[in-house]
N, C-alpha and C positions, 0 to 999 in steps of 0.2 A: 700388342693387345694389352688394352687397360685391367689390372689386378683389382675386381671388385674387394678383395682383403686388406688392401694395401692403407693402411691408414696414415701414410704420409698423403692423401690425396683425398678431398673433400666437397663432394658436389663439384666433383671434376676440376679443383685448385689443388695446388701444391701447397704444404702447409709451409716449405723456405716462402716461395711467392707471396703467401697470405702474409706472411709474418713481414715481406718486407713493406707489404702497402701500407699492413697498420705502422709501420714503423715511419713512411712517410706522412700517415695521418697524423698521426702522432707530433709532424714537424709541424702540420696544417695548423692543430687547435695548439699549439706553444706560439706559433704567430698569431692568429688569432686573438689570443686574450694579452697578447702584450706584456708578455714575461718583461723583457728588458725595462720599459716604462713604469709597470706597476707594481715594480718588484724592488726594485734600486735607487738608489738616489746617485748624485754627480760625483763620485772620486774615483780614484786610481783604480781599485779594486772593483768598483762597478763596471768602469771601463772594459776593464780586463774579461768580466765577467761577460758584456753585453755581448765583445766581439765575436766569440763561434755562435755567438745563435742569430746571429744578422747578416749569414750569407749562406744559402740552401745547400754549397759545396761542402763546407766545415760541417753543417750540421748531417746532414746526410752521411755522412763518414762515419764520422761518431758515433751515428746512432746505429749504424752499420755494424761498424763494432762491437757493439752492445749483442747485437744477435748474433754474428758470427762465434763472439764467447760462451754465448749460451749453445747454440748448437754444438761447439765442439764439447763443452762438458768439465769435469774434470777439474784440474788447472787452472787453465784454461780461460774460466769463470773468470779469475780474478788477478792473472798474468797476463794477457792483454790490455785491459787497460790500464793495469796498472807500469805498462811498457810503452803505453801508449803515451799518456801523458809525464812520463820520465824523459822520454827523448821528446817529444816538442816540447818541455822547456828547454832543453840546450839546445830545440832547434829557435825556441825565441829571444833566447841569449844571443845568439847569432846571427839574428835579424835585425835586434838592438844595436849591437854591434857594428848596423852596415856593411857586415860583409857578403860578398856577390857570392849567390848564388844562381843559378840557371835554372830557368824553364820551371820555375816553382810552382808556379799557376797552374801550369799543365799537366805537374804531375797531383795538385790537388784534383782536380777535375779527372782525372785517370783512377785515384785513389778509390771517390765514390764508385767507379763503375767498376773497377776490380773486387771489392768488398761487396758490390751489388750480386755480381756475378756467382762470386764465392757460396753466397748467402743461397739463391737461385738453383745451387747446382751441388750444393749441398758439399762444396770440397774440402776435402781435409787435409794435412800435409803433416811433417813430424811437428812435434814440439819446438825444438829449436828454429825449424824453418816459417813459423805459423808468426813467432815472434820477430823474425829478423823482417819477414814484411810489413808487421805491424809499425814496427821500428823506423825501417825505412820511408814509411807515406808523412809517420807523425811527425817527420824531423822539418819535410814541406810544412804539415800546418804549422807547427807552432813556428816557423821561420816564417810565415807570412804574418803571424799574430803581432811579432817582436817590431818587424818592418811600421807596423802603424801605430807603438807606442811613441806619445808623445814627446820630444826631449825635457819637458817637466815633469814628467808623471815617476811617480817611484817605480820601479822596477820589481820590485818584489811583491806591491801591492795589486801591480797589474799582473803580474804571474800566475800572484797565488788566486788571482779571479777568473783569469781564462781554466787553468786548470779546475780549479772545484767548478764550471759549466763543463766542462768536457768531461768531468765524473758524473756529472747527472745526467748528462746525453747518453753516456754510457752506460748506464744504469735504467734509463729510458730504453734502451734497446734491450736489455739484458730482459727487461719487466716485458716489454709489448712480447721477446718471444713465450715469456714465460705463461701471458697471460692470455696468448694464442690458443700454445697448447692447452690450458686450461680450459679453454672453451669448444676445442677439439674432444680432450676428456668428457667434457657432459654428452656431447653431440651422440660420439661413437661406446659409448658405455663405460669408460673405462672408471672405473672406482677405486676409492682406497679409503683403509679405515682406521682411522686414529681413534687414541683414548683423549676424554677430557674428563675434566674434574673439577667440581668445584672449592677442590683444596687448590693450594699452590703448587704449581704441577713445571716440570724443567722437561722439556721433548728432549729426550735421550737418541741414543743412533737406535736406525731401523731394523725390523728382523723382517724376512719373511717368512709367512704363512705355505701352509702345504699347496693351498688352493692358489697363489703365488700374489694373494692382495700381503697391503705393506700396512703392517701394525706398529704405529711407533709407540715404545718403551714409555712410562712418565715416573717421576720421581716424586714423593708426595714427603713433601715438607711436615715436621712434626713440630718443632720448634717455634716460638714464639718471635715474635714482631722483630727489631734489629737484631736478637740472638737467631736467625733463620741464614742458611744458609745459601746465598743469593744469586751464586756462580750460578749463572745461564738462565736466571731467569730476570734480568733486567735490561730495558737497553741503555744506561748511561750510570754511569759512575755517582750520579746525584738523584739517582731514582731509588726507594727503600720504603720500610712499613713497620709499623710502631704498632704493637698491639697493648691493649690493657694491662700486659703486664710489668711492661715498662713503666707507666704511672699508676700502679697501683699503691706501690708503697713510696712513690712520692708527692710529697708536699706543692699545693698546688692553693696559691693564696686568689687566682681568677680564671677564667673559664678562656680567656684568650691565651692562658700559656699551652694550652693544647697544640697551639699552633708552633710554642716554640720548642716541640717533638721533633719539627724539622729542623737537621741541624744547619744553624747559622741564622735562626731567623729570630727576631726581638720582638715582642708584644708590650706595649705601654699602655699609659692610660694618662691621660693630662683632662677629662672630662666628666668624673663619675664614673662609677662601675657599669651603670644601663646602656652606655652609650660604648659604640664598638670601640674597639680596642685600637692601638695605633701600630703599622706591623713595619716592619722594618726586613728587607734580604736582599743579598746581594746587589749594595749600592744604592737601592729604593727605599726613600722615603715614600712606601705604599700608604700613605695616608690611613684610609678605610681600607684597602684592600686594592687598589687601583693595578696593579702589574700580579698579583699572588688570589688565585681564583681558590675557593673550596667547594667543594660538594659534602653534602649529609644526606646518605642514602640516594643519590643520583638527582637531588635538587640543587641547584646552583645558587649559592647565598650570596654573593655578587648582586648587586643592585649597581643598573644603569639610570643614569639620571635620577639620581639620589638627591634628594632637599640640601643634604650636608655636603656629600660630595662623589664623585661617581666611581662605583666600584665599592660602595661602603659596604662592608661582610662583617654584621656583626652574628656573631657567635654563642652568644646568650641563652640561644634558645637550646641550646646542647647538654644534656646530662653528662659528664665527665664519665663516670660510673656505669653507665651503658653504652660507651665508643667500646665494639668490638676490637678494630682496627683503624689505624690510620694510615693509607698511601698516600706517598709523597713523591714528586719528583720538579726539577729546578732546570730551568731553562725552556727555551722556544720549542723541543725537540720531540712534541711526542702529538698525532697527528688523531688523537680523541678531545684534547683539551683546546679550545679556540680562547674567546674573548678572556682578559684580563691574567693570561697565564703565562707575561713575557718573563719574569721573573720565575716563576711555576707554580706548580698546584698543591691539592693535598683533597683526599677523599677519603671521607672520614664514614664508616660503618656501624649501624647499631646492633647491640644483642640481640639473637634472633629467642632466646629465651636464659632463663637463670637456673644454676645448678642448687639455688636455695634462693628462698625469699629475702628482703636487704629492707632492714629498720637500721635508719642510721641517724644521729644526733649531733649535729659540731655546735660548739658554744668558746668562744673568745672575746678578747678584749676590742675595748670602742664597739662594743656591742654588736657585737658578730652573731646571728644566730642560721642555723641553718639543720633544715630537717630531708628526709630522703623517706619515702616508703616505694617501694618496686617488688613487683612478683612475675611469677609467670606460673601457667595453668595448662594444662592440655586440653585443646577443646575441640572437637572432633578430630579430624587427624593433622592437625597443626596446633601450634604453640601461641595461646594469647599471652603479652606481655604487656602491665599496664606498671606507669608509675607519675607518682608526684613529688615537685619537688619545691619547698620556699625557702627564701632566703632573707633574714633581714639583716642590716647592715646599715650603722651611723658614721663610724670613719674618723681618724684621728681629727681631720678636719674641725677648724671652728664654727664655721655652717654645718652642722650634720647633715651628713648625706642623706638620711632618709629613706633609704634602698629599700623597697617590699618589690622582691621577684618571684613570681609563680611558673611553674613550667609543669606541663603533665604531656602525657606520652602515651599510647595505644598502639601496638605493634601486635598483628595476626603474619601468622609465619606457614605455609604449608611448602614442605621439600617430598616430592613422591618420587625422589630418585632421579629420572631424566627430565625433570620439570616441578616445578615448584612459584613460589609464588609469596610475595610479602605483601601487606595495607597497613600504609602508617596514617595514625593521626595523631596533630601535635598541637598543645596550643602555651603561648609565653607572654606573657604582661608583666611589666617592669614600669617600677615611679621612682624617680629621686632629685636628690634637689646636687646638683655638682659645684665644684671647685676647680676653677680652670689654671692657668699659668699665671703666674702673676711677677711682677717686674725683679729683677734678682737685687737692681740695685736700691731695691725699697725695702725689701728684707736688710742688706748689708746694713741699710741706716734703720733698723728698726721700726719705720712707717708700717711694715707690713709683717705680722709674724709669717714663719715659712711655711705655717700649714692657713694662712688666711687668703682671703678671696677680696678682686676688687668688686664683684655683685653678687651679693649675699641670695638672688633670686633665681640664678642660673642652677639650668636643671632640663628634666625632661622626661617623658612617660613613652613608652612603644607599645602595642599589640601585635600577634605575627600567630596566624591558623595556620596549618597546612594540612591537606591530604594529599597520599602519595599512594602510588602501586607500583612494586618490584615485579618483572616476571622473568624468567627462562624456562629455555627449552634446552635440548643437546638428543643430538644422533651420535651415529659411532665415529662420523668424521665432520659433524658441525655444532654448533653451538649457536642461540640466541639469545640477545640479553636486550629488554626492552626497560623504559616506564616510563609514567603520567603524573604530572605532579600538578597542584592547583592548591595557590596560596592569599590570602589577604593580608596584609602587613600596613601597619599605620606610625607615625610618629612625630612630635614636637618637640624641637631641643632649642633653647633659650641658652644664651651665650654672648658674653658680653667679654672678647679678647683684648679690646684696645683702652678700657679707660672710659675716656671721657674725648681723646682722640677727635672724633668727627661733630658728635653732637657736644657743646661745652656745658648745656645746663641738664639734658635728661641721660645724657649715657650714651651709649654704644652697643646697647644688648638689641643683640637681634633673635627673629623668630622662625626659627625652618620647621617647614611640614610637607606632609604628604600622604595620601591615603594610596593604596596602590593593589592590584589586582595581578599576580601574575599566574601564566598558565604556560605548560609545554611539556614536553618529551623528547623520550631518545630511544632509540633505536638501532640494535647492532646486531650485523649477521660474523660471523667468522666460521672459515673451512679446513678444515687439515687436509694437508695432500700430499703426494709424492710424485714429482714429474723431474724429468729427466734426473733421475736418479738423488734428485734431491728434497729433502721434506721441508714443507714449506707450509704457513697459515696465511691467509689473507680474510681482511678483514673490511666489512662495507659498514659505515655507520651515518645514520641522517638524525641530527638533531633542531629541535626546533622551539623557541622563545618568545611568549610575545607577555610584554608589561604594559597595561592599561595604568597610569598615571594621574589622579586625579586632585587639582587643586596642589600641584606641587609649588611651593612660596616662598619668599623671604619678606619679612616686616621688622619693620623698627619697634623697638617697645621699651616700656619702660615698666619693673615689677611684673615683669612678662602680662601686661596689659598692655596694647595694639596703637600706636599712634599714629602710623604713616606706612603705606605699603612701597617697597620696592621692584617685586615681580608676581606675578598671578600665573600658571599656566595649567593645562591640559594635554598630557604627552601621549601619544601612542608609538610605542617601539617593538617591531617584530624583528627577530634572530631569526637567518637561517643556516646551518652549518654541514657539509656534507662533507665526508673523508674517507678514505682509501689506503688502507696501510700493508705491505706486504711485510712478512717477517722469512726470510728465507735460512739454512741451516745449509752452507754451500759443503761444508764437513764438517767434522768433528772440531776441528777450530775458529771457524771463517762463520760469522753468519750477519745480516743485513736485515735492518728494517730502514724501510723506505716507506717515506708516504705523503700524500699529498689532502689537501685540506683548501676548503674554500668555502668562506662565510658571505653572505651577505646582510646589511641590516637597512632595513626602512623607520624612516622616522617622520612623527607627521604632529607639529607641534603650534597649539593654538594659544594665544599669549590673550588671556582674559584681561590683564591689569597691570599697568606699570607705576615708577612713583609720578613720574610728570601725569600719566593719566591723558594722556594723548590717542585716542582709537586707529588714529595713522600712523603710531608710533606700535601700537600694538600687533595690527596688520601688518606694517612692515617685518616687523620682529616673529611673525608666522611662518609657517610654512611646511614644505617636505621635504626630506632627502634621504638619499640611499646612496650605497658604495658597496662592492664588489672587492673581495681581495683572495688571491690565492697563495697560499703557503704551503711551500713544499718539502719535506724534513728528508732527514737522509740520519742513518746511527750503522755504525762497521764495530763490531765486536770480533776480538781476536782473543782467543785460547780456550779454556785455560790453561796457563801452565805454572806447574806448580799450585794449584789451587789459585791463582790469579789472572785475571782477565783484565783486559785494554780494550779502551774506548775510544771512536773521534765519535761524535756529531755536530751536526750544523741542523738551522730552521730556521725559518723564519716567524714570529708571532705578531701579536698586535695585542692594543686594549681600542674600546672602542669609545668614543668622547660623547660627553651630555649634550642630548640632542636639542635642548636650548640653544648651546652655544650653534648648534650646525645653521639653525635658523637664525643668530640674531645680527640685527644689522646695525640699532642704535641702542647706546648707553640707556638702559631701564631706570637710572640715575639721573643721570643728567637730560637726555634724548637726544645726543648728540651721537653724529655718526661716526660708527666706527672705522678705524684704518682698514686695509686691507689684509695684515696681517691677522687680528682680528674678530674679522666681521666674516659669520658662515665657514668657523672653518669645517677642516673635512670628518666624517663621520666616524673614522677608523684612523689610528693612527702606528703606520708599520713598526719593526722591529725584527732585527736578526740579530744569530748569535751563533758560536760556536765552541766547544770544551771538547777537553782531549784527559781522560780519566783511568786509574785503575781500580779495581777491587780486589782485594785477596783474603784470605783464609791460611796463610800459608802455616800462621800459629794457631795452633792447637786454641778453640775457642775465642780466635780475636779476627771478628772483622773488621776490615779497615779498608779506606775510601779516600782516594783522593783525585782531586778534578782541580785542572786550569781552565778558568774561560772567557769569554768575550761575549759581550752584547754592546751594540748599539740601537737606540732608538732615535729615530728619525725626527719626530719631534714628540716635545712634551708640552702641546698647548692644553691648560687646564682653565675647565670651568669654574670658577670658584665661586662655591656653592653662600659664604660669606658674603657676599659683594653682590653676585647676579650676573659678572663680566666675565672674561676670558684672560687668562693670565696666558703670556705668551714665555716661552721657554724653549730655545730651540734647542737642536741636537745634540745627542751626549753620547760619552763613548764609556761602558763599566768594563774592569774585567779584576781578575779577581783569582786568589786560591782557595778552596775549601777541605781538610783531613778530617776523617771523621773514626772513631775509633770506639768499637764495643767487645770490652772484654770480660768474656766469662771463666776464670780461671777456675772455680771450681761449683758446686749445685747451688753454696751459701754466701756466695760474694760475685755483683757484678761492678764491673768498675767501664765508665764512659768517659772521652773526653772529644771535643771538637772544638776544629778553631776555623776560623774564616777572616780573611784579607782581603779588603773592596778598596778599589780607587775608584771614582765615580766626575767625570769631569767635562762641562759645554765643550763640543765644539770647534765655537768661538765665545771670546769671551765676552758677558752682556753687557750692554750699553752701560756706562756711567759705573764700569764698577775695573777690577783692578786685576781679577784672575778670574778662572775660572771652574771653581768648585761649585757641586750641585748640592744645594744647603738640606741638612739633615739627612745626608748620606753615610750612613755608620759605617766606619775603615774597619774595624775588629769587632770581632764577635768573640767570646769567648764560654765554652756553656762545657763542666767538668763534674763530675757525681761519684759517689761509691752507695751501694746497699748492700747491705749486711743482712741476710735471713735465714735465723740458725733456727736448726733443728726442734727446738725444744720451743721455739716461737716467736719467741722475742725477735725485734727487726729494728734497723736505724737504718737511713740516710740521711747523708747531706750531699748539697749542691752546690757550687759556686754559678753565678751568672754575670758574665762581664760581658760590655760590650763599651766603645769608646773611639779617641780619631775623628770626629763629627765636627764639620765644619758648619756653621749656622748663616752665612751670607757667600756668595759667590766670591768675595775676594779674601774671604778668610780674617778677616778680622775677626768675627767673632768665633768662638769655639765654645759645645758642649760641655767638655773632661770626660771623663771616664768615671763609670758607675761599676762598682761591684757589690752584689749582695750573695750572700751566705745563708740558705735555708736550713732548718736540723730538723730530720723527722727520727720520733722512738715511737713502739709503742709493742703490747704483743698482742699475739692470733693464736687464737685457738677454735675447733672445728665450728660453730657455732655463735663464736664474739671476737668482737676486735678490740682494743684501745692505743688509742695512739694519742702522742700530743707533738705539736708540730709549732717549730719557732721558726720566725717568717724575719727575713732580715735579722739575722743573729745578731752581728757587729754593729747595728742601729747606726746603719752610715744615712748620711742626709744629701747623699747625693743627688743628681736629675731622673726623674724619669722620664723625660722628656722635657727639650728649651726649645726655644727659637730666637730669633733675634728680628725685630722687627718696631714700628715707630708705634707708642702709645704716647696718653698725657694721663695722668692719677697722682692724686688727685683732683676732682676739679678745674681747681684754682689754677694749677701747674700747666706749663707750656709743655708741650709736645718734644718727647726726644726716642731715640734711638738707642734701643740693648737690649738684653739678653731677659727672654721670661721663662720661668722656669715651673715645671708641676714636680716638687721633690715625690721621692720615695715614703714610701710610708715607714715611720718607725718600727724597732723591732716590736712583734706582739707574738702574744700565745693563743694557741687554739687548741682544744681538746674533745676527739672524738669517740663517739661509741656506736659501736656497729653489732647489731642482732643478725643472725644470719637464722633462716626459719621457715 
């Protein structure tokens, strides 16, 4: 007679049973959406990887596996598979090998239904015995896997591919039981209740309550941005957060070095100060931002299908002085961040109010001036924050730049404890007239001073509104984090790289615009729980993007007046992104996030105008398209011990391409059609990547970070936003070390230093060239500081920032060099005033701040050649500030 109490049984199923159908569903929708196909490209390790999930027996075991560990518990957890795929590579060493074994087939096929059964009937056995059978089946699979490598294929790259799919299978098993029970838990009442917090909060081990629900412990960080201590509350080795008061007392000569908070990453500028910055990490020449995503306050400044170029993230509109915090994290690996975050991210925060009002004053050389006024007010039970900020700015340059920037900022704050709620409004306009790159070997013969320009008229003006709304919620065991953002953003940049190059009597300057409308939100649930004796969060998030595009162009001009158009068009592009992330705590050393992610984007793109001016040319070049991708992340944190912890992760990412290029099919140039390489490529373009990292603490005030890792991207077909066409770039493999290091030896001195090593390399090597380097790929980073903040008030820093290694054409002819600059900030504080004065480029080195190498003709008169242009560094200057606090 059936146990109405018995809560292994549900609407009369067995919850093993239940858990092994979903676990066969589970095989259904991984065929279904064509993992192998959509996930992989053609080599050794894909291979490796396709094999267990393209035959129901291997997969079915596997994921068997996954549940059997989970129900036993324990151990258990993470000694089965990890036994599992231990012995099937030496059972596919063995099969590589060609040596006979018998009746393998049969005992895989025995394998699933033994492990079925297991699961079924709930059987347990000792420890040792649990793993000798696990042992036993795996040495069949991977002895059948070894059997159908190829005698070309590398051996190791097919291993380490079958393997990392038989951990995901098994971890698929391990989730579908966990997330059985889970929904057993709601059905049958069972509850638990965790703390959350809107500090920095590390889930400690569990206690229980008298009434026998499970309260887990949290630890609430007090400590500021990289001085925080981080043990358990990150999943990667390259994941960290920088708050205000790490750049407080330092010298900050533009608004895009914010970015280079993350360590390893370069912010340049070769176009005027209005126009975004040029970023540079691990290996990536991100242009605009193309692989390196950020957010400010949960708006995503990524711009897709950008006039200039796609992924442009300028930063401009950002008060320095009101970034609460900045998180950061680097690599494919964390399943909240989608488009443009192959490289990774950073989510920058603003003040939710001020401990004093801020009149602040900068005045420097080449006519720097800059003003700051910011307050904040209580006004009913939340915190109004408003402020404005200009900046004007000429520039060593012989063109004067011209810079008049305005930024204001309105920020309402209410926190009522288990919910709360922000409304930002913001608005930024920027004019100036720029100085681009200009040829090095004109400067060496004196044609061209270093700080002169070859078009005295290049430049450009932006606009950019936003309103935004923060909200959350939180119960005792959930939490919700929502918002709504809605922005207009406008801009023309005039820019004349080449000379005289194409056109020989008007120029070369061209004109990009664009007026643009974007709108979206995001949305996240997360739960604390405790099941099978392990505490665990899972987290459901749907986000959603869509950029109305209007009049986005390139035009030929001359004195930025309009001679001849190139492209005309009208974009509409919607984001969808939906993901699933579990974070599990298997013990006190052992804990897993996993999670899976899947974007889709529509694009629907009407070509108003081309140069030949052909309406068949225009229609053709129209059109829609959409693409589908799934990314699945995987992160294993082990310890800590000794106050240090170890990382693997692996994911997969993507950026997603200008949805011009996805529709176009003839040259807007010429109207000639394009090749097949080309012509429509795909909407998304994949990327994965994997790093193996530690963190430790183990000295007294010194965190320190280091990570090795791996990305490839699959292709790097770019739209070049100069041109109107599609530059074709295929596969490339980075990987890379990065140490990072912050130490605080005592209250009045911090000392930092980080280094970074990228190799960045096609492939195969491109047509017509000799090797195969991927051009403006920085090999070194180097970024090291001390501050000094005594007692009595007085403060300095200095900085060093090097980075160098940079190859400028794929066969390495040309090279960069190596740029280092030296910043010195003094100044004192006291309760109520600041003074500081800050020297920018100490050693007034004239190195790059960005080259390239590529064909111009300048003057005029002159033929067309090939070399290096360079936008140097600005010389040293002085700045000096005054700050009213009030």
């Amino acid at each position: 007679m059936s146990n109405n109490n018995d809560k292994s049984i549900f609407f009369g199923v067995h919850v093993q049973s239940f858990q092994l159908c979903m676990g066969l569903l589970s095989l259904l929708c991984l065929s279904l959406v064509k993992i192998p196909t959509a996930l992989f490209t053609n080599s050794d390790w894909s291979h490796g990887f396709d094999h267990p999930l393209q035959g129901w027996d291997h997969l079915l075991t596997m994921i068997a596996v996954g549940i059997w560990a989970a129900q036993l518990r324990g151990q258990a957890i993470w000694m089965l598979p990890f036994t599992f795929v231990s012995v099937m590579s030496l059972g596919g060493v063995t099969g590589a090998a060609s040596v006979f074994v018998p009746n393998a087939e049969m005992m895989i096929l025995l394998s699933g239904l033994v492990f079925s059964l297991f699961i079924v009937r709930k059987v347990q056995f000792t420890t040792q015995i649990n793993i000798l059978i696990v042992a036993f089946f795996a040495f069949f699979h991977g002895y059948a896997h070894g059997q159908e490598i190829s005698a070309s294929a590398s051996l190791l790259s097919y291993t380490l591919g079958f393997v990392f799919a038989t951990l995901i299978l098994h971890c698929a098993g391990i989730a579908t039981a966990r997330l059985v029970a889970l929904t057993f838990a709601f059905f049958l009442g069972g509850n638990v209740n965790a703390q959350d917090s809107s500090e920095a909060v590390v889930k400690a081990k569990s206690k229980t309550s008298n009434n026998g629900t499970v309260e887990l412990e949290e630890m609430i960080v007090t400590a500021d941005g990289r001085a925080n201590d981080l043990i358990g509350m990150t999943g990667s080795a390259s994941q960290g957060e920088v708050s205000q008061a790490q750049f407080e007392y330092r010298p900050l000569s533009r608004n895009g070095e914010l970015v280079e908070m993350v360590p390893g990453a370069v912010a340049t500028q070769h176009s005027g100060s209005g126009k975004a910055n040029q970023y540079f990490l691990r290996g990536f020449n991100l242009d605009h931002g193309t692989d390196f995503t950020t957010y400010v306050d949960g708006i995503p400044m990524n711009m897709p299908t950008h006039a200039h170029g796609q992924g442009y993230m300028d930063i401009n509109s950002v008060i320095p002085e009101l970034v609460k915090k900045i998180d950061y994290g680097k690599g494919p690996y964390y399943a909240e961040v989608g488009d443009f975050s192959s490289a990774g991210y950073s989510k920058m925060f603003s003040m939710d109010k001020l401990p004093a009002g801020i009149f602040k004053f900068t005045g420097g050389e080449f006519g720097y001036y800059r003003t700051l006024l910011a307050n904040s007010n209580k006004v009913g039970s939340g915190d109004l924050l408003y402020a404005g900020e200009f900046n004007l700015y000429n520039g060593v340059w012989q063109q004067p730049e011209d810079s008049k920037k305005f930024n204001g900022m309105l920020r309402y704050t209410l926190d009522k404890g288990d919910w709360g709620l922000s409304i930002n409004g913001k608005g930024y306009t920027n004019n100036w007239t720029a100085t681009n790159q200009i040829p090095q070997a004109l400067v060496n013969a004196g044609t061209l001073n270093l700080y002169g320009t070859m078009d005295a008229s290049d430049g450009g003006n932006s606009n950019r509104y936003s309103f935004s709304s923060n909200l959350w919620n939180k119960g005792s065991n959930w939490k919700n984090d929502a918002n709504l953002y809605a922005l207009y953003y406008d801009v023309d940049l005039f820019s004349n790289f080449t000379g005289y190059l194409d056109n020989r009597v008007k120029g070369d300057q061209i004109h990009q615009f664009e007026h643009r409308v974007q709108t979206g939100g995001n949305i996240e649930h997360t739960r604390y729980n405790k099941l099978f004796d392990f505490d665990m969060d899972n987290t459901l998030g749907f986000q959603l993007r869509h950029d109305e595009i209007m009049g986005v162009g390139l035009d030929h001009t001359v004195n930025r007046q309009t001679f001849s158009t190139v492209s005309r068009s009208n974009v509409s592009e919607t984001s969808v992104g939906i993901y699933l992330k579990n974070q599990t705590y298997w013990n006190e050393k052992i804990r897993t996030i996993a999670g899976f992610r899947g974007d889709f984007i529509h694009n629907d793109v009407t070509v108003l105008d081309t140069g030949t001016h052909d309406p068949n040319a225009n229609t053709a070049n129209s059109g829609n398209r959409g693409q589908a991708l799934v990314s699945p992340k995987l992160s294993v944190v082990f310890g800590p011990w000794f106050k240090t912890e170890y990382f693997i992760n692996a994911g997969f990412g993507y950026h997603s391409n200008d949805a011009r290029g996805t529709t176009l099919r003839f040259d807007p140039n010429t109207g000639t059609a394009l090749d097949s390489n080309t012509a429509r490529i795909s909407p998304m373009a994949r990327s994965h990547g994997a790093e193996t990292g530690i963190r430790s603490n183990f000295i007294n005030g010194l965190n320190s970070t280091l990570a090795l890792w791996w990305l490839e991207s699959d292709q790097e077909l770019v739209f070049t936003g100069d041109a109107g066409t599609t530059e074709v770039n295929g596969k490339s493999h980075r990987y890379g070390m990065e140490w990072t290091n912050y130490y605080k030896p005592t209250d009045w001195l911090t000392l930092d230093a980080d280094f970074a090593l990228t190799s960045a390399r096609y492939a195969d090597i491109p047509q017509g060239e000799t090797n195969n380097y991927v051009p403006n790929s920085v090999g070194r980073v180097i970024t090291t500081g001390a501050t000094v903040v005594a007692p009595n008030g007085l403060f300095g820093s200095i900085r060093l920032r090097h980075f160098g290694s940079m190859p400028l054409d794929p066969s390495g002819t040309y090279w960069a060099g190596s740029t280092s600059i030296v910043n010195l900030g003094l100044g004192y504080k006291q309760k109520n005033y600041k003074l500081e004065v800050d020297l920018f480029n100490l050693l007034d080195s004239t190195a790059n701040d960005i080259s390239y190498a590529y064909q111009y003709a300048y003057p005029a008169s002159t033929s067309p050649q090939t070399g290096i242009l360079k936008h140097p560094v600005e010389p040293r200057m002085v700045r000096a500030t005054f700050t009213l606090n009030f």
